[in-house]
Structure formats: C-alpha cells, structure tokens
N, C-alpha and C positions, 0 to 999 in steps of 0.2 A: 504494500500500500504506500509504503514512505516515496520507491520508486516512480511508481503512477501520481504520486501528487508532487515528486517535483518535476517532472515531464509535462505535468497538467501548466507547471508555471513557466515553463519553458517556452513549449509549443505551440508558437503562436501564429503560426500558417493554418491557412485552411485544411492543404491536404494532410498536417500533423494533427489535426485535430481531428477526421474522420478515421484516419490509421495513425494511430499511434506507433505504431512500426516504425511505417518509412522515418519519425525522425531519429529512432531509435539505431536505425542503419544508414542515415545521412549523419550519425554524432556516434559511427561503430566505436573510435578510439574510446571513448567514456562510458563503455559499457560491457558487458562480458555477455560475449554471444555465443552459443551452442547449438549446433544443429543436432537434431533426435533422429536417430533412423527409425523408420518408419517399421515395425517388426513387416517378415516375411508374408506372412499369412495373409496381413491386413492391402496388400502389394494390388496395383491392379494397372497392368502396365498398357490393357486396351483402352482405357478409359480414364479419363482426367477427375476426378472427384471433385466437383464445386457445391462445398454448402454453404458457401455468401453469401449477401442479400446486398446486391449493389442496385438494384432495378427490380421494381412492381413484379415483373414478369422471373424474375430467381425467386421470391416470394411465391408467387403462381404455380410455380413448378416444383416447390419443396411441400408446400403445404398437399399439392397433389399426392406427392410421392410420397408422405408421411403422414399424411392422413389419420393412420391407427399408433403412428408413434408414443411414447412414452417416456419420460426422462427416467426413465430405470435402465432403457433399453440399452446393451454396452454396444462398444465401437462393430464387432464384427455384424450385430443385428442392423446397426446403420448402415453397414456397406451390404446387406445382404439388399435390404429395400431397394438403397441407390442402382445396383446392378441390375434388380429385377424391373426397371422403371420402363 
C-alpha cells in the first residue's frame, strides 16, 4: 500500500494514472521488477489471453464468456471458460 500511494503522488500523467505500470516501467531504475513465469499447465501458446477491460465491447465479451463465473473459481477454471468461448 505505502508503494501505490507514493506512485498515486507521483503519477501524474494521464496514461500513469489509468496503468499504473507503464510509470512503474518508464521509472524501472527505482523499482525492483520481476517477471513470474507463467507455470506450464496454465500455457496457451494458440491463443492470446485478454481479461482487460479497455472498451465497452472487452466488457461485452467477458461478461458473455463468464456468465456463470465465480470469485472462488481458481486460474485453470478461468482458462478453461476463456478457451471454450
């Protein structure tokens, strides 16, 4: 939390304000970055995985594909849906 609130005072572009990333990787040196590999299983190398919501119409399309979702539900249940769309 201490980190996100002094980013919140930093951040004062529009596109640092809607991802807070990009300022996070425009100011890498002052930060300790780690990339996560993604385990094997969860891998889907035909298909690009987009659960954003940058546009009405990503909204449109997840709400479709999840429909019966559940915040219990773990990651491979997410990826089973997104595949079977």
């Amino acid at each position: 939390m201490k980190l996100l609130d002094a980013i919140s005072r930093q951040a004062l572009l529009p596109r640092h304000r809607e991802h807070v990333t990009s300022f996070i990787w425009e100011n890498a040196g002052s930060y300790k970055i780690d990339a996560v590999s993604c385990p094997e299983d969860w891998a889907d190398e035909k298909t690009e995985v987009k659960l954003d919501v940058d546009l009405p119409s990503d909204l449109e399309r997840l709400t479709t594909i999840f429909s019966g979702a559940s915040f219990t539900w773990s990651v491979p249940e997410i990826l089973s849906a997104w595949r079977a769309r």
